[in-house]
VEXDREN-2710 file (C-alpha; in Angstrom, 1 decimal):
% VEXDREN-2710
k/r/px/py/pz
1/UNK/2.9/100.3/-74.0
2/UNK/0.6/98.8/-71.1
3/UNK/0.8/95.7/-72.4
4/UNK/3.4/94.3/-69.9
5/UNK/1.9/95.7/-66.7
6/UNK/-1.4/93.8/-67.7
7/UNK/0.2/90.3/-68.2
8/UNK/1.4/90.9/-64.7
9/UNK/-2.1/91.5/-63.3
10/UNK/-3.6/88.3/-64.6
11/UNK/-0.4/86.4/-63.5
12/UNK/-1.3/87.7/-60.2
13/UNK/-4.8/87.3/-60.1
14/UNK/-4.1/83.5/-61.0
15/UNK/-2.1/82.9/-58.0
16/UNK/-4.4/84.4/-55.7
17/UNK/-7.3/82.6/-57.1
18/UNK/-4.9/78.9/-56.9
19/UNK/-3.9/79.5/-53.5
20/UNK/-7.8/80.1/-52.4
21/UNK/-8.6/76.8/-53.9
22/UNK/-5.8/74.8/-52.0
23/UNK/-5.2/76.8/-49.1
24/UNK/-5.6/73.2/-46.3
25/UNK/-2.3/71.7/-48.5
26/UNK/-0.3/75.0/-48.5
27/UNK/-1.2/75.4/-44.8
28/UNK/0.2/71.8/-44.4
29/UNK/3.6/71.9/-46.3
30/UNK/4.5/75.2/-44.3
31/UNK/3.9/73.4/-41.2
32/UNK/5.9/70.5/-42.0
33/UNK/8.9/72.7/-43.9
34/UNK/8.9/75.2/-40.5
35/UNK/8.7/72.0/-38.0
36/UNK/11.9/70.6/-36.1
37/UNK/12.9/67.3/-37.8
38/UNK/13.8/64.4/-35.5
39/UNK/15.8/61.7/-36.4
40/UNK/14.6/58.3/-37.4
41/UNK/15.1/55.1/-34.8
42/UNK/17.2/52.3/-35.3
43/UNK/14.9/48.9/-36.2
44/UNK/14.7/47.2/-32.4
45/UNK/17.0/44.7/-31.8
46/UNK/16.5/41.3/-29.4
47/UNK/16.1/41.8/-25.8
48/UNK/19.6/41.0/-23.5
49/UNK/19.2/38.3/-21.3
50/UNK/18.0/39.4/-18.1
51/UNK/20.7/39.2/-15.3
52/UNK/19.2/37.6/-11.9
53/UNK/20.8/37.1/-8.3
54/UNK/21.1/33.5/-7.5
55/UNK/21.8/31.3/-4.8
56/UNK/22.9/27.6/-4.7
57/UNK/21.4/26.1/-1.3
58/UNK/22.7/23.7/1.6
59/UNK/21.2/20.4/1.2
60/UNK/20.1/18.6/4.5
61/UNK/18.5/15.0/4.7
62/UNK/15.2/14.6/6.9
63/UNK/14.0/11.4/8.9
64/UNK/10.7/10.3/6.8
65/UNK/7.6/8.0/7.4
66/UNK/4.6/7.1/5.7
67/UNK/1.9/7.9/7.7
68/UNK/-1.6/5.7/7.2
69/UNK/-4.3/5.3/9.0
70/UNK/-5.7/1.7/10.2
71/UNK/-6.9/-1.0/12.3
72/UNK/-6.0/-3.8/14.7
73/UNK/-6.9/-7.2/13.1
74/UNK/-6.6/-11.1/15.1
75/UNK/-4.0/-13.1/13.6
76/UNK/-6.1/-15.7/12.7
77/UNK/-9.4/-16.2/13.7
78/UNK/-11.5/-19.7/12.7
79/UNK/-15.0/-21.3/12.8
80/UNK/-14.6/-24.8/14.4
81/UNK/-17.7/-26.3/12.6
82/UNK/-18.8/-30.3/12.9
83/UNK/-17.9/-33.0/10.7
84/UNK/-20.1/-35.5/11.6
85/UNK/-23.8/-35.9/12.8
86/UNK/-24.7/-35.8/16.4
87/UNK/-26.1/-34.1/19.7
88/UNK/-24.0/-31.5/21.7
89/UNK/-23.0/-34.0/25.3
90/UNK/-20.6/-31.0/26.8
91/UNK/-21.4/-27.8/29.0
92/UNK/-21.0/-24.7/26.8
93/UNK/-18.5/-22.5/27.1
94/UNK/-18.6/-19.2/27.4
95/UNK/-17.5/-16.3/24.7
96/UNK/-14.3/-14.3/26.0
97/UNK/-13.3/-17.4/27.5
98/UNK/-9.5/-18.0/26.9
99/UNK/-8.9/-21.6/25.9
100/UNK/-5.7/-23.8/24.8
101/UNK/-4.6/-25.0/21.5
102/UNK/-6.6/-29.3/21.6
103/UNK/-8.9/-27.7/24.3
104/UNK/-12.8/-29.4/23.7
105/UNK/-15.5/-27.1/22.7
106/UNK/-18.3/-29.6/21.9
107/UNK/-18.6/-33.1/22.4
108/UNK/-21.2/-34.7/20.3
109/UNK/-22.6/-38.1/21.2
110/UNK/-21.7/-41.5/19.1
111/UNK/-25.0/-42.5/18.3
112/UNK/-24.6/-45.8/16.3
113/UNK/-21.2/-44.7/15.8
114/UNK/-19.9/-46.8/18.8
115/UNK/-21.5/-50.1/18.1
116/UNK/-19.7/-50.2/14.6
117/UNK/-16.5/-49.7/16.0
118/UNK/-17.1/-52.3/18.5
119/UNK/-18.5/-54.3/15.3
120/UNK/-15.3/-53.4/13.5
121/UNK/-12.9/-54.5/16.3
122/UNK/-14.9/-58.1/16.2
123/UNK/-13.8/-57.9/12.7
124/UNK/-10.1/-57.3/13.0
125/UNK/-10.1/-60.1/15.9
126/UNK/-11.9/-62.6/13.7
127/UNK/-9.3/-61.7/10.8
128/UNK/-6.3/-62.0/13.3
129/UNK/-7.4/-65.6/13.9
130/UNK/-7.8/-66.4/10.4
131/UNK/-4.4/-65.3/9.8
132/UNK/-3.1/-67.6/12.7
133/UNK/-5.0/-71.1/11.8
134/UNK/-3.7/-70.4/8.1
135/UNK/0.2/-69.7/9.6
136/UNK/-0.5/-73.3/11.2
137/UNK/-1.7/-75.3/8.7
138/UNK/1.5/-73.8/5.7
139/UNK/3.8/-74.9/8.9
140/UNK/2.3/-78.4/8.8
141/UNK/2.6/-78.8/5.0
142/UNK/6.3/-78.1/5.5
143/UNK/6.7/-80.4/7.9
144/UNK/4.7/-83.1/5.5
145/UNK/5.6/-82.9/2.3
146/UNK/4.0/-86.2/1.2
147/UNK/0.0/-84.2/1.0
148/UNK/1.5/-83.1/-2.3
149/UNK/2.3/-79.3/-3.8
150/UNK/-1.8/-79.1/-4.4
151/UNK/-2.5/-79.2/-0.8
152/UNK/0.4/-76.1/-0.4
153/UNK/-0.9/-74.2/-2.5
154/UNK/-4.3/-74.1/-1.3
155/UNK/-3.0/-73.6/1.9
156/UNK/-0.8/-70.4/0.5
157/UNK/-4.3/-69.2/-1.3
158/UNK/-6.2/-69.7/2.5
159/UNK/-3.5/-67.6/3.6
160/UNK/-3.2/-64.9/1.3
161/UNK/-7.0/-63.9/1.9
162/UNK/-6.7/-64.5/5.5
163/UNK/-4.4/-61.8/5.4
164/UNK/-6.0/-59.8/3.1
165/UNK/-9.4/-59.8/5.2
166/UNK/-7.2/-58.7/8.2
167/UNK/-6.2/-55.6/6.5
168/UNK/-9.7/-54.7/5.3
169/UNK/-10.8/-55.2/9.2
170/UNK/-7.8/-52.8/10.4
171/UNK/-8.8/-50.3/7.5
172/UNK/-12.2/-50.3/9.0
173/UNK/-11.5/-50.0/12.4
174/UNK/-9.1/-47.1/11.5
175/UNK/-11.9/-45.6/9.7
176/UNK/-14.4/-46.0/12.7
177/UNK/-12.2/-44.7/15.6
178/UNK/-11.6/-41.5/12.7
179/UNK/-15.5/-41.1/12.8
180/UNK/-15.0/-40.7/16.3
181/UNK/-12.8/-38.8/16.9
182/UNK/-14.7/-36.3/14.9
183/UNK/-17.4/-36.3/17.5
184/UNK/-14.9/-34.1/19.9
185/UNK/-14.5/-30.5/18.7
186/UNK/-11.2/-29.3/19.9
187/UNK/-9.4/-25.6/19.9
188/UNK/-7.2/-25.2/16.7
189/UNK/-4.9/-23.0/19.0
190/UNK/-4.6/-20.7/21.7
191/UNK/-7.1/-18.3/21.9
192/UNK/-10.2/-16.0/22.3
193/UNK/-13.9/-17.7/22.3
194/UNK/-15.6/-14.8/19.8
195/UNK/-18.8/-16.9/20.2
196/UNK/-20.7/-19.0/22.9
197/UNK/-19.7/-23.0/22.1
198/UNK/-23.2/-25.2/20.8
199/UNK/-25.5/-25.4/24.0
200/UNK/-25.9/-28.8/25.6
201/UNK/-28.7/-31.0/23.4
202/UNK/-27.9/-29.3/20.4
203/UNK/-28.2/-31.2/16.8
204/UNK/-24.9/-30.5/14.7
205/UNK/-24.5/-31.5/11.0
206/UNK/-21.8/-31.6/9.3
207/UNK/-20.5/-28.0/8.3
208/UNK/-22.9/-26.6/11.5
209/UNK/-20.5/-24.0/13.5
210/UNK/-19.4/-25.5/17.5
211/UNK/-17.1/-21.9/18.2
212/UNK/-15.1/-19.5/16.9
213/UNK/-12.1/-19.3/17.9
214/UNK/-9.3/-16.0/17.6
215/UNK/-6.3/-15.8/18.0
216/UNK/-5.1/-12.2/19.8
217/UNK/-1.5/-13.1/20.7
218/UNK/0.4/-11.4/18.6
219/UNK/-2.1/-9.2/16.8
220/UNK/-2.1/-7.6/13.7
221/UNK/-2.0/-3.8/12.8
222/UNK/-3.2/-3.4/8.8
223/UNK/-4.0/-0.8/6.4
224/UNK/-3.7/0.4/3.3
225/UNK/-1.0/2.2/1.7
226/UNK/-1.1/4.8/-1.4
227/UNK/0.4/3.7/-5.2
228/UNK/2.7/6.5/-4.7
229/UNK/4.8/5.5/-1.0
230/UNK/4.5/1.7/-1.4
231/UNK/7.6/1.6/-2.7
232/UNK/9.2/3.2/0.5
233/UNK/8.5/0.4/2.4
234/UNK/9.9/-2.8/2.9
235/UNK/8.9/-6.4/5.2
236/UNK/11.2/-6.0/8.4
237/UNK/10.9/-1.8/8.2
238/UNK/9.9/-0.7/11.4
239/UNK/6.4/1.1/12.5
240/UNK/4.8/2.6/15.7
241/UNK/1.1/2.1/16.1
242/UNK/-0.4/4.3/18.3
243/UNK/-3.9/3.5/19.1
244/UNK/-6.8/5.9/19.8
245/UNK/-6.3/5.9/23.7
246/UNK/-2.7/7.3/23.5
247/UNK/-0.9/4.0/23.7
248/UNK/1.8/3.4/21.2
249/UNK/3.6/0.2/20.1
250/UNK/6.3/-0.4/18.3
251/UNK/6.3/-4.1/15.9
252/UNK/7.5/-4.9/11.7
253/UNK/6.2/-4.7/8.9
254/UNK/5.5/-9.1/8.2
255/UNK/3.3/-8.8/4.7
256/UNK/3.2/-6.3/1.8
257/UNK/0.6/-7.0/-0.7
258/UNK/1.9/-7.4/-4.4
259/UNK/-1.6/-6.7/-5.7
260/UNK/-3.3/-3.3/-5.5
261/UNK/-7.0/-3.4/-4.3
262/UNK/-9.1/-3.1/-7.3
263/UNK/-11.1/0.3/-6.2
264/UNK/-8.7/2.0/-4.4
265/UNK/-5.3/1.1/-6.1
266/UNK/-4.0/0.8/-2.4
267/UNK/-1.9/-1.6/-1.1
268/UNK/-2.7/-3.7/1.9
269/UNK/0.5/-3.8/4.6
270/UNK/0.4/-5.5/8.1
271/UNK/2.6/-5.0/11.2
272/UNK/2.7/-7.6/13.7
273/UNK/2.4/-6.6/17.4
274/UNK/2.6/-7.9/20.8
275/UNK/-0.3/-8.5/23.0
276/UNK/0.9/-10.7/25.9
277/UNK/-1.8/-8.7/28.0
278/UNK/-4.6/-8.6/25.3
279/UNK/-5.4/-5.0/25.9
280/UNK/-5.6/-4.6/22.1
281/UNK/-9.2/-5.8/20.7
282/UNK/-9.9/-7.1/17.1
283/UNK/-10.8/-3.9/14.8
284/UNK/-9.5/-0.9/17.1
285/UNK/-8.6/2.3/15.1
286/UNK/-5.1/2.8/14.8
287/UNK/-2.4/5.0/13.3
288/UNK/0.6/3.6/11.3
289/UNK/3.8/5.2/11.2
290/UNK/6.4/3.1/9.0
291/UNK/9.8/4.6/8.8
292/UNK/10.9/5.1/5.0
293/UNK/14.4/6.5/4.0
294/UNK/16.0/10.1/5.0
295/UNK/14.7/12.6/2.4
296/UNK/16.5/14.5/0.4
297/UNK/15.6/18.7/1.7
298/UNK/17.0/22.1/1.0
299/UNK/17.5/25.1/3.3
300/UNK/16.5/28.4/1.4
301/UNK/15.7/32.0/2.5
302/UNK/11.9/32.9/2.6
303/UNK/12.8/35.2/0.3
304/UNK/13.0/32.9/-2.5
305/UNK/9.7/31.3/-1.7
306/UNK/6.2/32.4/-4.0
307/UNK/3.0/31.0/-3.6
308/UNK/1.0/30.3/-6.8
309/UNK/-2.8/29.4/-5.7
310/UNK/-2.3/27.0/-2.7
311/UNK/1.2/25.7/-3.7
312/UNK/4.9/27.0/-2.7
313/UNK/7.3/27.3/-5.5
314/UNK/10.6/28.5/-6.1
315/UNK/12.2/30.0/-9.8
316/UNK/15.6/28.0/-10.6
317/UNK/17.8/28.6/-13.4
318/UNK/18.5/25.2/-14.9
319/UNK/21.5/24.4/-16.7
320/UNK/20.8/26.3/-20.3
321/UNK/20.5/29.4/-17.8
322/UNK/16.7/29.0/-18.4
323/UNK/14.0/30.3/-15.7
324/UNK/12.0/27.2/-14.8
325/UNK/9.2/27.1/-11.1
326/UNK/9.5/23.8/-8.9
327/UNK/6.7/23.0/-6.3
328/UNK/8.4/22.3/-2.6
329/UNK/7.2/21.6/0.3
330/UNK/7.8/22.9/3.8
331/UNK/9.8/20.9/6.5
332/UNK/10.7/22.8/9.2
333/UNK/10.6/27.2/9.0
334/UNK/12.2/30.0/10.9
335/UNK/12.0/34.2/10.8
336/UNK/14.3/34.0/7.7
337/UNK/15.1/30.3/6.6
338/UNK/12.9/27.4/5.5
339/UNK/13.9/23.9/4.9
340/UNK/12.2/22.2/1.9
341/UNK/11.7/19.2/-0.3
342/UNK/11.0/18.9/-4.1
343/UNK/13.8/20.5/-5.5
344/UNK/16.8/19.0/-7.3
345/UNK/20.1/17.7/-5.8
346/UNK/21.8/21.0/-6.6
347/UNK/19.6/23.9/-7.5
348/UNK/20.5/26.9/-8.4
349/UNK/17.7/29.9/-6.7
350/UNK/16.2/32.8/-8.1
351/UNK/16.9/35.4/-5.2
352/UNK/16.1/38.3/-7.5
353/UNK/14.8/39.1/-10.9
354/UNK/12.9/41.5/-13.1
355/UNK/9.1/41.5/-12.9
356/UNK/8.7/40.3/-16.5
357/UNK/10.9/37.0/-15.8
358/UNK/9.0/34.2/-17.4
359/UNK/9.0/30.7/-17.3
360/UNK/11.7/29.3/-20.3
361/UNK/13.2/32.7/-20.6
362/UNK/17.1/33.0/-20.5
363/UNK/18.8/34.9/-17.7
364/UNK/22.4/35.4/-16.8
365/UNK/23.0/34.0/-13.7
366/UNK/24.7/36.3/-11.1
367/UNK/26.0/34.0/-7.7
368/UNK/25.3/36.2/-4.6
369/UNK/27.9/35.7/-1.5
370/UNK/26.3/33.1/0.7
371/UNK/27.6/35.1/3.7
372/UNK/25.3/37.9/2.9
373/UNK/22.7/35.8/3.8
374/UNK/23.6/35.1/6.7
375/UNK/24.1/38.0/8.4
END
């Protein structure tokens, strides 16, 4: 029979015609069945901490000031101004003139002045010898008892207002000869003349300047120190003040001001300085140097220095072995040192780390032999 050979045909035929249709997913599987397998990685797991090279520097102190500049200032300086009313009888005297502490600057005239103190000295004789008939007549009316205790007591009364006139007389007088001496315009100390004295024939008023008068011996160095060294500074701490010609002094600090200046939030300081030879002038520029305390300072290798922008920094590993950056400063530098301040009392250095060391990231700490560093 055929019958058998025919079923295999079409069985054939059927295969050929499936794999036509899907020839892209039979072509895929054989690829994938003939292809080398490779085995399957493990899930990642966390990162070890990254070991670094560290260091643990000498500390050092270094001698510190606050640095500020400013200006020479008299100790005192005052406007002698009139009191009372009247015309200028003295010769001038000159500005820069150096006059003594009581000297007279301007003499004004008395005017009518005068004739009431002599009017009040009339008074205070006239009183005096009321006071002296009345002492009489109570002495005779203790020597006569028989005028009766009416007559005493009128004599006490007579007495009594005697006395009291005499003290309004003395009162006045005391009050006249103060009017005068108002009329003389005196130094209030050892000084400068700033200004000419009134000229000869001038009218003062009361309140109407005669001089002014400043005082240069000792003289004042002031200026104004930031929020953030104020506290470095003490009265009594010593400061140099060299002026703009060179010339350096050396004086204390006498006055700290407790209250910042309003715009600024600076605080005013003075340093009092001699001037026996009054070289130094009233508003010269200056520069103050006021020693502070010693600073605490660190001496690294370069190596360990970065620079982020315009700042130096340093990586540290602080005590949870953590990377943190402090800002320093430079002191002093040589070919492989540099001595700095800002960091910690005892730090401990980044000398080396990976590239991808980031702020906060734990590190194991690995101390390097300080000798190495020194070779």
């Amino acid at each position: 029979m055929k019958l058998i050979p025919i079923l295999a045909a079409a069985i054939v035929a059927i295969g050929l015609y499936e794999a036509t249709l899907n020839r892209a997913a039979i072509g895929a599987w054989l690829q994938n069945a003939t292809a080398p397998q490779t085995p399957t990685s493990p899930a990642p797991k966390d990162r070890a901490p990254a070991p670094v090279t560290t260091y643990v520097p000498q500390t050092t102190t270094v001698s510190s000031s606050v640095e500020v500049a400013g200006r020479t200032e008299a100790a005192r300086q005052v406007v002698v101004r009139a009191e009372a009313t009247g015309k200028v009888v003295s010769e001038p005297l000159r500005r820069g003139a150096f006059v003594r502490q009581g000297q007279l600057l301007c003499q004004l005239s008395p005017g009518p002045l005068e004739s009431r103190l002599n009017e009040a000295r009339a008074r205070v004789t006239a009183a005096r010898a009321e006071v002296a008939e009345a002492e009489v007549l109570l002495a005779a009316t203790e020597t006569s008892p028989q005028d009766g205790d009416i007559h005493r007591g009128l004599v006490v009364a007579a007495m009594d207002s005697a006395r009291a006139n005499l003290a309004v007389a003395e009162a006045t007088l005391n009050a006249r000869r103060a009017e005068i001496e108002q009329l003389a315009l005196t130094a209030p100390f050892d000084g400068l003349l700033e200004t000419d004295s009134a000229e000869l024939g001038s009218l003062l008023q009361p309140g109407d300047a005669c001089a002014t008068v400043i005082q240069m011996d000792p003289i004042k160095a002031v200026a104004q120190i930031a929020e953030a060294d104020v506290g470095r500074i003490d009265i009594g701490t010593l400061a140099t003040i060299t002026v703009i010609d060179g010339a350096t002094l050396a004086g204390r600090v006498t006055f700290l001001s407790r209250a910042a200046n309003p715009d600024t939030h600076a605080f005013r300081v003075e340093v009092e300085l001699p001037n026996t030879d009054l070289t130094l002038r009233d508003g010269q520029s200056i520069q103050m140097s006021i020693a502070s305390d010693p600073l605490l300072a660190h001496r690294i290798p370069l190596s360990a220095v970065d620079v982020e922008g315009n700042q130096m920094q340093v990586a540290i590993v602080t005590p949870d072995n953590k990377i943190d950056f402090v800002p320093v400063t430079e002191v002093d530098e040589d070919a492989t040192w540099m001595v700095v301040l800002g960091l910690p009392k005892s730090p401990t250095l980044v000398l080396e780390a990976p590239n991808t060391t980031r702020r906060g990231e734990t590190v194991t700490p690995r101390p390097i032999d300080p000798k190495s560093l020194e070779k």
